[in-house]
C-alpha positions as CSV (number, residue, x, y, z in Angstrom):
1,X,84.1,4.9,-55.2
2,X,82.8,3.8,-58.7
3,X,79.2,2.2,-59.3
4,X,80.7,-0.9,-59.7
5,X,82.5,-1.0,-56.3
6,X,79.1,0.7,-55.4
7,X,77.2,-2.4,-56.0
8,X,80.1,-5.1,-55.0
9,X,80.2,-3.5,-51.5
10,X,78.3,-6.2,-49.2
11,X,75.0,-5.5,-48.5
12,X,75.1,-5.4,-44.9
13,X,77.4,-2.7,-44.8
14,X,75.4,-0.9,-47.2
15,X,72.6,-0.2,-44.4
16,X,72.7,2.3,-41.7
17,X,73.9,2.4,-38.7
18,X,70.4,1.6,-37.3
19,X,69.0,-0.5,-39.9
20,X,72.4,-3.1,-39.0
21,X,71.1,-2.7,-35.4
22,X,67.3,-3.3,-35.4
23,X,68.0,-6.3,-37.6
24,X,70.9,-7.6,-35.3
25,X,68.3,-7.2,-32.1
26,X,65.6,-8.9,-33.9
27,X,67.7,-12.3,-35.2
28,X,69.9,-12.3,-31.5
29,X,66.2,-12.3,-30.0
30,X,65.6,-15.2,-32.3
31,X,68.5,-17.0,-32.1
32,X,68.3,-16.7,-27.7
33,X,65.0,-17.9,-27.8
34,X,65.7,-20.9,-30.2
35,X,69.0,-21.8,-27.7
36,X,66.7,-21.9,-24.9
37,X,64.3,-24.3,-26.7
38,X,66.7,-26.3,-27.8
39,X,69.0,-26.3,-24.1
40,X,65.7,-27.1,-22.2
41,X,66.5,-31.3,-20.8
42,X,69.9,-31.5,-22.1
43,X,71.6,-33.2,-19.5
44,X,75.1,-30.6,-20.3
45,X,73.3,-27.7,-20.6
46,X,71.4,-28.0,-17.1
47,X,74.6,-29.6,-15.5
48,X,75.8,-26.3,-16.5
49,X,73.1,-24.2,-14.8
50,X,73.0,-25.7,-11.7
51,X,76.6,-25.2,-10.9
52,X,76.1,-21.5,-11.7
53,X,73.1,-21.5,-10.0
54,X,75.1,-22.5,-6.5
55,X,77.3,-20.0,-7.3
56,X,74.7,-17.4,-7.7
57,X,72.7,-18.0,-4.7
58,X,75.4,-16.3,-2.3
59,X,74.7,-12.9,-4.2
60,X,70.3,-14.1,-4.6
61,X,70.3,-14.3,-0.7
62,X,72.4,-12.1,0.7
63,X,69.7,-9.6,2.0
64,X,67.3,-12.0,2.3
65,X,65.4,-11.5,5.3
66,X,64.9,-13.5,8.5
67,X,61.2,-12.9,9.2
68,X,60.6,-16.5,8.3
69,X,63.7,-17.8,10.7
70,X,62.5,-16.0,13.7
71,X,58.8,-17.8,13.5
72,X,59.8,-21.3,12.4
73,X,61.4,-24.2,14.7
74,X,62.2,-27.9,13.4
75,X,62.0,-30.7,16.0
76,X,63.4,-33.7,15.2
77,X,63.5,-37.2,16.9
78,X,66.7,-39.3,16.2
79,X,68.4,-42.3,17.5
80,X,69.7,-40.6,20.8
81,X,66.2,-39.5,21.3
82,X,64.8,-43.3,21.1
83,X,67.4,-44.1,23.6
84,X,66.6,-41.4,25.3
85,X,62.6,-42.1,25.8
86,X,63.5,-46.4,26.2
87,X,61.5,-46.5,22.9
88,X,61.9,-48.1,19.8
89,X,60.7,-47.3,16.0
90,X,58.0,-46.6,15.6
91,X,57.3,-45.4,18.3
92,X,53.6,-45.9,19.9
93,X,50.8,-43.5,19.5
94,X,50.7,-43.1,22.7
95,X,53.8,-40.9,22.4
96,X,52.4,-38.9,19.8
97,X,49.3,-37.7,22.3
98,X,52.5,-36.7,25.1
99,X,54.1,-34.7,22.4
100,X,51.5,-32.9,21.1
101,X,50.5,-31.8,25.3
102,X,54.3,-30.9,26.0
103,X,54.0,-28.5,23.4
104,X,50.6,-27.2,23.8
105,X,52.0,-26.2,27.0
106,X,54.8,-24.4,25.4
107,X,51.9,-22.2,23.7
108,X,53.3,-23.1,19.6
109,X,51.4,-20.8,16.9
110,X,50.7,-24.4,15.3
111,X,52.1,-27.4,14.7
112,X,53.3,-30.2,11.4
113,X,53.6,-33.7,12.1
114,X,55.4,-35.0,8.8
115,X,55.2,-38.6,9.6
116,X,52.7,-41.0,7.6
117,X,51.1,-43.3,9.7
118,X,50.3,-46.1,6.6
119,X,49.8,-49.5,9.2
120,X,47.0,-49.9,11.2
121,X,47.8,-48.9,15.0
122,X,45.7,-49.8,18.0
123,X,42.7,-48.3,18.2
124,X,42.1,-46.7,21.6
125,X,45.7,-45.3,21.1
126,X,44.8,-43.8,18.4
127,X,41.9,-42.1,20.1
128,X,44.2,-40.9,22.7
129,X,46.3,-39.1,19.9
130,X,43.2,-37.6,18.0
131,X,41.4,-36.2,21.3
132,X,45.1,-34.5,22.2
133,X,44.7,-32.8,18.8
134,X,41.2,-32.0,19.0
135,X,42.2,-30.5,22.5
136,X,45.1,-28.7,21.0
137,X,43.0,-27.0,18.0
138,X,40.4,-25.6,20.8
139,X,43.7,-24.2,22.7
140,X,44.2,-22.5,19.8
141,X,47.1,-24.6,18.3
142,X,46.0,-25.8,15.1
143,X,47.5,-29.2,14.2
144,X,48.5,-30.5,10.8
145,X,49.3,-34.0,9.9
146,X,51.1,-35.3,6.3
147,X,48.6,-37.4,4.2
148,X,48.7,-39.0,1.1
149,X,44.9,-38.2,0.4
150,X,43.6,-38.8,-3.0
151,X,47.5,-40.6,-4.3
152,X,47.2,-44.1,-2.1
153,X,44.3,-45.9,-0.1
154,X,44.1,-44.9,3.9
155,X,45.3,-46.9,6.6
156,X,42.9,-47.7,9.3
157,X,44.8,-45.4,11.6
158,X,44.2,-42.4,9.2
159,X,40.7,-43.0,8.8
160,X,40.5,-43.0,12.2
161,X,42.2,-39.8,12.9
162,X,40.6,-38.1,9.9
163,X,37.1,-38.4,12.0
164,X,36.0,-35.2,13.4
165,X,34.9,-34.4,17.3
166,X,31.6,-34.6,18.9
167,X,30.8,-30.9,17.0
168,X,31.7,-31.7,13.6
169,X,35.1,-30.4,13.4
170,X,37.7,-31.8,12.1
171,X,40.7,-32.4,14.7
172,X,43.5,-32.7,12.4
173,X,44.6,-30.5,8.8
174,X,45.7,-32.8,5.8
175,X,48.2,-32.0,4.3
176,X,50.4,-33.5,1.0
177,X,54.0,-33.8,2.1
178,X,55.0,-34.3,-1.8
179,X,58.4,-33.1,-2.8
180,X,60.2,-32.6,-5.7
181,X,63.3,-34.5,-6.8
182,X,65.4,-32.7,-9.3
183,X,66.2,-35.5,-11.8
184,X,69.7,-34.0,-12.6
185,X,71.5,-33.0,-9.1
186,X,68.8,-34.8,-7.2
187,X,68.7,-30.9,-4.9
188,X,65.6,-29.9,-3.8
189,X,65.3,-26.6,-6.4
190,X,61.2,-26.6,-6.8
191,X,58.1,-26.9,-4.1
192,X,54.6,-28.1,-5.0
193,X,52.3,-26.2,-3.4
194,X,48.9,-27.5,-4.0
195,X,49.6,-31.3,-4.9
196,X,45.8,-32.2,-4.5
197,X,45.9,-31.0,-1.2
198,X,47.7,-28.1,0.3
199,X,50.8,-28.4,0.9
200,X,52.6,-28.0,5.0
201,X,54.5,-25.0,3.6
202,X,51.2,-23.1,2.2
203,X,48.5,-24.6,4.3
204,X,50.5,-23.3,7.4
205,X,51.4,-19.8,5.6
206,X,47.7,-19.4,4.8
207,X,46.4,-20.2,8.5
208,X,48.8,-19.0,11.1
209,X,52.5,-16.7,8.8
210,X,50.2,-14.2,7.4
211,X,51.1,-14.6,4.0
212,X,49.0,-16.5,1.9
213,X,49.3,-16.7,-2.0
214,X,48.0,-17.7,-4.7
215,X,49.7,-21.1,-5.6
216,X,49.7,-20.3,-9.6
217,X,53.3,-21.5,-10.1
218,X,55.5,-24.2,-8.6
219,X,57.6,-22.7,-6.1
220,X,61.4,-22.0,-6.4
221,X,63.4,-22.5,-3.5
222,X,65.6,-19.8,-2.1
223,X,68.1,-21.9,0.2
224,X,70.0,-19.2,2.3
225,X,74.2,-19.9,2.6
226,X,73.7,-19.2,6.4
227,X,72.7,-21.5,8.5
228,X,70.9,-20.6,12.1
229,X,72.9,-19.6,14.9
230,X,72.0,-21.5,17.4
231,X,72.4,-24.4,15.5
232,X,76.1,-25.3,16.0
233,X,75.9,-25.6,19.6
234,X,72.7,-28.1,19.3
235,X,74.7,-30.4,16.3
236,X,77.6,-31.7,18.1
237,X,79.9,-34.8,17.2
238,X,82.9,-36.5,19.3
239,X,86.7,-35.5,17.3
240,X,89.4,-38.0,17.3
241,X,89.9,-36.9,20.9
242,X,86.8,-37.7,21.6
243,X,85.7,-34.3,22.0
244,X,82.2,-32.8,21.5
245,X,82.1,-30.0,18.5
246,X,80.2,-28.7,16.2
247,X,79.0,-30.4,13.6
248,X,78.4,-27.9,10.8
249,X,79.5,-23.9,10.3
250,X,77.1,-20.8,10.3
251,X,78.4,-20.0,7.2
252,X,79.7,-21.0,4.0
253,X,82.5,-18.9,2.1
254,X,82.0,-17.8,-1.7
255,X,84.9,-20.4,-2.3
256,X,82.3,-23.0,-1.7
257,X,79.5,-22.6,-4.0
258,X,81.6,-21.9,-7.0
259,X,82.0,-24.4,-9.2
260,X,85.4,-26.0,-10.9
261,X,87.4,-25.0,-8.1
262,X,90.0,-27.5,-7.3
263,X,89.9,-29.0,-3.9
264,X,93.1,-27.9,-2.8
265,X,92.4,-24.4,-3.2
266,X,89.0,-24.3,-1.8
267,X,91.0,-25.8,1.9
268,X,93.6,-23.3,1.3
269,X,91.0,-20.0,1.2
270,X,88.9,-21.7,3.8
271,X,91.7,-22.5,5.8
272,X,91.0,-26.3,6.5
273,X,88.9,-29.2,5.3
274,X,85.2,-28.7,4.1
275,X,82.2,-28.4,6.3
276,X,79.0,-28.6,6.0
277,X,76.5,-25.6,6.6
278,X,74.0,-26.1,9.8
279,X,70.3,-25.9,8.9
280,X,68.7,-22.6,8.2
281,X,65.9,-23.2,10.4
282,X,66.6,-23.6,14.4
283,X,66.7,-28.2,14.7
284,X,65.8,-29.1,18.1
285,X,65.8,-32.8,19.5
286,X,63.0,-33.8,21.2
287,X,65.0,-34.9,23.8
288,X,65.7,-30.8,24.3
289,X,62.1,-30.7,25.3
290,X,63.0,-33.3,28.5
291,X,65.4,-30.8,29.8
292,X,68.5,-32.4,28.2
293,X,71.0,-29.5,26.9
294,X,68.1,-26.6,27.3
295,X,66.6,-24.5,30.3
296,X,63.0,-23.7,30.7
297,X,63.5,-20.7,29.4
298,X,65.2,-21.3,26.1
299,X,62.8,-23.9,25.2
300,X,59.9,-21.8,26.1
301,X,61.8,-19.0,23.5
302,X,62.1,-21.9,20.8
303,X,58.7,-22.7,21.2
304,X,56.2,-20.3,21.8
305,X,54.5,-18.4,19.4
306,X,56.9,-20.2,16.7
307,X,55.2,-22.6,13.8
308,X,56.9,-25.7,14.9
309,X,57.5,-28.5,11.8
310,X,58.3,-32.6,13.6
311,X,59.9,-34.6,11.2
312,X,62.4,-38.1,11.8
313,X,66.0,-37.6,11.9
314,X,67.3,-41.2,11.9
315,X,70.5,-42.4,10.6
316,X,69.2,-45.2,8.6
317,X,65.9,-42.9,7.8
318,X,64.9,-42.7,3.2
319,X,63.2,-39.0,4.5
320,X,66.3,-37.1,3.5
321,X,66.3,-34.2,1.4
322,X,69.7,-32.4,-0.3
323,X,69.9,-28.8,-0.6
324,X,71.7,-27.1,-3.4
325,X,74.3,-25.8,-1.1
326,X,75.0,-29.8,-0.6
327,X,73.2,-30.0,2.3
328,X,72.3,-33.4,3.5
329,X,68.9,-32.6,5.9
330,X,66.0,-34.5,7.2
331,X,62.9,-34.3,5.1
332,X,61.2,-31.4,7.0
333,X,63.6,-28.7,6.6
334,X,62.6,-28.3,2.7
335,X,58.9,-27.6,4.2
336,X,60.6,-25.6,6.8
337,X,62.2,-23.5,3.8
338,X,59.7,-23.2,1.6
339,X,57.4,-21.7,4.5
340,X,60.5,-19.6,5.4
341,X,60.1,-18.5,1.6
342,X,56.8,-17.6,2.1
343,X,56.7,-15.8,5.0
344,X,60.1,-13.9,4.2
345,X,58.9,-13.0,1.0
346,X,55.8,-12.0,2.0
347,X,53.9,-14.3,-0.1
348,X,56.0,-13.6,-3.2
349,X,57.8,-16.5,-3.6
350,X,60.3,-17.2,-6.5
351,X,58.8,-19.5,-9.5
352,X,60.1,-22.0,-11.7
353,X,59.9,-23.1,-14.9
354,X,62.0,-22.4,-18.2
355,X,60.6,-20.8,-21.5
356,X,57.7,-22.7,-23.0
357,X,56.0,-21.7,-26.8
358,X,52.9,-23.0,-24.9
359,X,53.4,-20.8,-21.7
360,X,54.4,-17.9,-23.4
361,X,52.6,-15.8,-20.7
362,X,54.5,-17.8,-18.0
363,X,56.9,-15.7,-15.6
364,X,59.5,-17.4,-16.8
365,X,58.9,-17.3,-20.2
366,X,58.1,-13.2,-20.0
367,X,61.5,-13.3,-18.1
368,X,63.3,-15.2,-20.7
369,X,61.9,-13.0,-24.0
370,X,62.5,-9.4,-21.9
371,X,66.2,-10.6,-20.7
372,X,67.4,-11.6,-24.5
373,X,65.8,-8.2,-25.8
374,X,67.7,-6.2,-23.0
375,X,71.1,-7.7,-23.1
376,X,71.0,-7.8,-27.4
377,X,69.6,-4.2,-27.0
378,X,72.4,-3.2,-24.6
379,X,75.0,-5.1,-27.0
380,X,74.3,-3.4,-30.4
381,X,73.7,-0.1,-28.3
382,X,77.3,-0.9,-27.9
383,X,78.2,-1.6,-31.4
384,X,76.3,1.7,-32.6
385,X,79.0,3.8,-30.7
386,X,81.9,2.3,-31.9
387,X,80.4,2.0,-34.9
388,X,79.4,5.2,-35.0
389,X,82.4,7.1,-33.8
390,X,84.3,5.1,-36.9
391,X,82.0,6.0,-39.6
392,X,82.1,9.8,-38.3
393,X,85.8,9.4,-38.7
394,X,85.4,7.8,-42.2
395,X,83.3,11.1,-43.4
396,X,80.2,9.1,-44.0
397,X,81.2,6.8,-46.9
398,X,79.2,4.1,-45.3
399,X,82.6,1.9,-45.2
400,X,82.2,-0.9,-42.5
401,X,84.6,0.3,-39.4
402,X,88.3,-0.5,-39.8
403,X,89.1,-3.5,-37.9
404,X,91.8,-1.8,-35.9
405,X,89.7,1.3,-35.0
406,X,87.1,-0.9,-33.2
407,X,87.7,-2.2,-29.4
408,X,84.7,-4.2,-29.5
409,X,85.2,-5.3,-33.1
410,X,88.6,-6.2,-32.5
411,X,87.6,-8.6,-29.5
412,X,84.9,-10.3,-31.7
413,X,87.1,-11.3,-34.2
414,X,90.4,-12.0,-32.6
415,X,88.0,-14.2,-30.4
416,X,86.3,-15.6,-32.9
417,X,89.2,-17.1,-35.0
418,X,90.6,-18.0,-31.6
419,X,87.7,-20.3,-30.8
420,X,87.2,-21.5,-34.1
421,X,90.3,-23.3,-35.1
422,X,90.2,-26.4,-37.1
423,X,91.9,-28.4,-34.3
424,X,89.1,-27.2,-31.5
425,X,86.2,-27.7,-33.8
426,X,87.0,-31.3,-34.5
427,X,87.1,-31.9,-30.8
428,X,84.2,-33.0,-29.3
429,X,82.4,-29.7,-26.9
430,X,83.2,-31.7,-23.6
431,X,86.5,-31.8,-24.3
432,X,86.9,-28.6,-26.0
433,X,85.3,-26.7,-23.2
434,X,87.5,-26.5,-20.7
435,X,90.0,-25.6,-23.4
436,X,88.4,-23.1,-24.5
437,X,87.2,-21.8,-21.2
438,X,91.2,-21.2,-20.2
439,X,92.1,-19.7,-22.9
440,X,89.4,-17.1,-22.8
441,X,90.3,-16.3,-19.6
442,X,93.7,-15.6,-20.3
443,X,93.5,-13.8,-23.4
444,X,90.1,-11.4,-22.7
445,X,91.9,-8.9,-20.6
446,X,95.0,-8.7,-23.1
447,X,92.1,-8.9,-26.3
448,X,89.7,-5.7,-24.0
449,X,93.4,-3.2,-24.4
450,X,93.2,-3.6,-28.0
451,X,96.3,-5.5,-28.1
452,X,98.2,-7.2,-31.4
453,X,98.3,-10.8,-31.3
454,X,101.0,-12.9,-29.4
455,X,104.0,-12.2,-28.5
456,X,101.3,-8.8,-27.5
457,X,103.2,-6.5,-30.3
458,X,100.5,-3.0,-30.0
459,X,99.1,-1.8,-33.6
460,X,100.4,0.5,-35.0
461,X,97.3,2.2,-35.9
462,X,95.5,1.1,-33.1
463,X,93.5,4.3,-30.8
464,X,96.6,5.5,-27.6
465,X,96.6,3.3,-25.0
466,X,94.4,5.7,-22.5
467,X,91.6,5.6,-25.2
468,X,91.8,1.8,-25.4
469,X,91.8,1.4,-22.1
470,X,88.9,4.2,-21.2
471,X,87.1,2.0,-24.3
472,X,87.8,-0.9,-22.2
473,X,86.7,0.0,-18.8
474,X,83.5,1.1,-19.9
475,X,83.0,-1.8,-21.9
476,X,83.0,-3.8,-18.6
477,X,80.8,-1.1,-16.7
478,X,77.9,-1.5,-19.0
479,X,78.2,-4.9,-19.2
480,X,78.2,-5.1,-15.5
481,X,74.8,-2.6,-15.6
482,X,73.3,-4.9,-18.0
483,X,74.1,-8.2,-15.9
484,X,72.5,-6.2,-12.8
485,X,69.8,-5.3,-14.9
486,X,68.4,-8.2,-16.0
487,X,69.5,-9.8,-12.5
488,X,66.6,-7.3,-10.8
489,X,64.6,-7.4,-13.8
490,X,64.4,-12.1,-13.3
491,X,64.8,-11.9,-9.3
492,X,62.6,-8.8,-8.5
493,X,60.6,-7.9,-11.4
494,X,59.5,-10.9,-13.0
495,X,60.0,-12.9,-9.5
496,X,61.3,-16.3,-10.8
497,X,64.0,-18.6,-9.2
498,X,67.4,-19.4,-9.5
499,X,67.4,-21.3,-12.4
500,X,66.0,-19.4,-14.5
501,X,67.4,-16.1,-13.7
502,X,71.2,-18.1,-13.7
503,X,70.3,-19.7,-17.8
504,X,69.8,-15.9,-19.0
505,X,72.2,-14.2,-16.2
506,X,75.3,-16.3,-17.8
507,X,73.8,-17.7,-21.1
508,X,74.4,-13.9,-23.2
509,X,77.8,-14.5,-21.8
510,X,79.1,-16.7,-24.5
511,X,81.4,-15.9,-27.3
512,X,79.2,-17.0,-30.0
513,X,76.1,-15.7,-28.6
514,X,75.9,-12.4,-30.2
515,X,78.3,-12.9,-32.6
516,X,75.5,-15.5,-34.1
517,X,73.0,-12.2,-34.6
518,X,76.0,-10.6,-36.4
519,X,76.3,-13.2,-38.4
520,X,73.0,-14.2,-39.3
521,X,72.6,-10.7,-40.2
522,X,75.1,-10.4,-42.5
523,X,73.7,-13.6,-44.8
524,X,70.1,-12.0,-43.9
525,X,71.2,-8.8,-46.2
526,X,72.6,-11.1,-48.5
527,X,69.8,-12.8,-49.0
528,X,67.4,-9.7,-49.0
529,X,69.4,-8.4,-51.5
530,X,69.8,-11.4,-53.8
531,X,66.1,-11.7,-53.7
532,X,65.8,-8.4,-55.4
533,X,68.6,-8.5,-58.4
534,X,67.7,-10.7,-61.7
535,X,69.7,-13.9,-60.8
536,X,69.3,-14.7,-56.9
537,X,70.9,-17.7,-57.0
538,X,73.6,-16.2,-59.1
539,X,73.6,-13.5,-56.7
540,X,73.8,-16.0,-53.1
541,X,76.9,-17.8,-54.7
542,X,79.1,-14.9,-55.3
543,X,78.7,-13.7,-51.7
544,X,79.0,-17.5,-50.1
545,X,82.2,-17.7,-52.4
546,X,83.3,-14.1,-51.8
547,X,83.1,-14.9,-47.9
548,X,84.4,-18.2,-48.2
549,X,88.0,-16.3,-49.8
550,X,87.8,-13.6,-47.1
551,X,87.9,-17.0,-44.6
């Protein structure tokens, strides 16, 4: 090679092995970080990651544990239930000093009343309901009541049973029943846990579940894809025979929480139309408590010694909550959850949040900077062994690897002039998309052998099949090690929820992702180089026109 070849050779591919791959990791990290900037509140973009996201939680939950399941029982008052008692809604407070003894009797560890009482009730009524609580907190049965302390002005009634007993104490715990509306899916992905007051799910962790945390973080949801056991039998509706069954399945299959599916092949795997998954948490009725559908003994099993959340279950009732596994519950379940969560957990509950410049401490920010370095790492790792192995082949002339002699190179640039064609980049991304999501589907596997291009003729000089294909299998291992990796190192490690491990778990997984480090790196040696010769700017156009031609 003459001097003058020498010095037309591109600059990038006059640096070593290593130096290409430090300065590859470095812009990749860049360019990751400045994606997830720029993706955080786009309405597409978190679309995107929620669907994932449902997808993902059948793998996030499958060990998780039931320690929070066996100590937690809903109970719920519906229409039946008002028919049932000969009452109407609401119902008088009378009836809450009756429930609050019919359970105290059952021996609960403690017990949530997430009803807000904002008119003015009568007030001897009241009494009655305050002195059964005050009773229940000396039977050791602490009570807890929702309250919009410190957000609206108390009712009368609230005032009233905010008063504490003859000794000073108080009979009741506040506590802020504030939830959190996701503003895209409308799911219930996050938990506040200290809105002003505590919240049910932490107050009652804290005091009676042994696992009491520090509420740093809003909480991330884990919302199992089982539902409780018991609860099929309890949720019954009349068929078209007019038949009682179950309302809702144990379980939900992976067909179900991924996303894109089409209908018809969802009710083929599953085998009929779709149902809905029962509540994680056991849902009693209060008529259950009256005898109806339960014996003495399984109500006393439901009850004692469990933490027992009483919420409103009415069809025409605005406390509804939707879980991300499309899930249409009553209000109390996503307390229910969250202290599931906790207690489960142990007190290490997941946390939200996406990377912030201003949080840059955050767990999900640490998370977010650690999984780009891994997965770019892991990537030119990649790159340095094929090309590596090339340039020992090539005798060390520093020549950039052959096209053909590269798997990985070979599948960056077949795909990259396959996604870039003139036709797809004047079509707008939600309709290219789904375009360009087929086609990479079908022609990965072919483009991972190392074959030519349609109608699949081999290259001639291509590596034997056996060595393409060994290339190509461990290809797919380490990137299966690497998606493992950084799922452990966002679920375990780092301890943040679904939606943030899902944007980095999938986001490295486009085309263009790495291929943008590869690229800026290339015009980054350009440029470093141009900024040392006499004309820079004389310099900068050769290359933009010499690259321009090789287009």
């Amino acid at each position: 090679m003459t001097l003058e070849q020498q010095e037309r050779q591109h600059p990038y591919e006059r640096y070593s092995v290593f130096a290409r791959a430090l300065l590859t990791v470095v812009l990749s990290i860049l360019v990751g970080l400045a994606l997830a900037l720029a993706t955080n509140g786009m309405p597409a973009a978190e679309a995107a990651k929620r669907m994932a996201a449902r997808a993902y939680l059948p793998l996030l939950t499958s060990a998780y544990p039931t320690a929070g399941r066996d100590r937690i029982t809903v109970l719920a008052i519906d229409d039946l239930d008002l028919e049932h008692l000969g009452l109407s809604w609401p119902v008088p407070m009378d009836y809450y000093q009756r429930l609050i003894d019919k359970l105290v009797s059952l021996k609960p560890k403690a017990v949530f009343i997430d009803i807000l009482f904002l008119d003015d009730r009568p007030k001897h009524l009241v009494e009655r309901f305050r002195s059964a609580a005050c009773a229940a907190r000396d039977a050791g049965v602490p009570v807890y009541i929702a309250s919009l302390e410190g957000q609206r002005r108390a009712s009368r009634t609230m005032e009233q049973l905010a008063e504490p007993d003859a000794g000073g104490k108080p009979c009741f715990q506040f506590v802020a029943p504030n939830l959190l509306d996701d503003h895209f899916d409308h799911s219930t992905w996050e938990y506040p846990l200290q809105p002003g007051l505590r919240s049910p799910a932490l107050a009652l962790a804290c005091d009676v579940g042994q696992a009491c945390p520090k509420p740093e973080e809003t909480m991330a949801l884990l919302w199992p894809v089982n539902g409780h056991p018991v609860n099929p039998e309890l949720h019954l509706r009349e068929n078209e025979d007019g038949e009682l069954e179950p309302s809702c399945v144990n379980r939900i299959g992976w067909y179900d929480t991924v996303p894109l599916l089409p209908r018809v092949v969802r009710n083929w795997l599953r085998g009929g139309p779709p149902q809905t998954i029962c509540p994680y948490n056991l849902q009693l009725p209060i008529r259950a408590l009256s005898g109806v559908g339960m014996s003495e003994a399984e109500r006393r099993e439901a009850i004692e010694g469990k933490i027992v959340l009483f919420g409103t279950a009415f069809q025409s009732s605005g406390d509804r909550v939707s879980s991300p596994l499309g899930q249409d519950l009553i209000g109390v379940h996503a307390h229910a959850i969250a202290l599931d969560n906790l207690i489960s957990l142990e007190g290490q509950y997941r946390r939200s949040g996406d990377f912030e410049l201003g949080r840059i401490t955050s767990p999900a920010s640490l998370f977010t900077m650690s999984a780009l370095a891994l997965i770019a790492a892991g990537s030119v790792l990649w790159h340095c062994f094929t090309w590596g192995t090339k340039r020992a082949g090539g005798a060390g002339t520093g020549q950039a690897p052959a096209q053909t002699g590269s798997v990985a190179q070979s599948i960056n640039a077949r795909l990259a002039r396959f996604l870039h064609r003139p036709q797809l980049n004047s079509t707008p991304w939600t309709l290219r998309a789904p375009v360009v999501g087929l086609r990479v589907l079908v022609i990965l596997p072919l483009l991972a052998l190392g074959l030519g291009r349609w109608p699949f003729r081999p290259d001639p000089d291509a590596p034997p099949l056996a060595q393409r294909l060994l290339r190509a299998l461990l290809a797919v291992a380490l990137f299966l090690i690497g998606m493992l990796a950084v799922f452990w190192l966002g679920d375990s490690y780092f301890q943040v929820g679904p939606l943030a491990v899902i944007e980095y778990f999938l986001f490295p997984l486009g085309v263009d992702f790495l291929d943008r480090g590869n690229f800026l790196a290339r015009h980054a040696a350009v440029f470093i180089d141009a900024c040392l010769k006499p004309d820079p700017v004389g310099e900068l156009r050769y290359w933009m026109h010499s690259e321009s031609n090789d287009g």
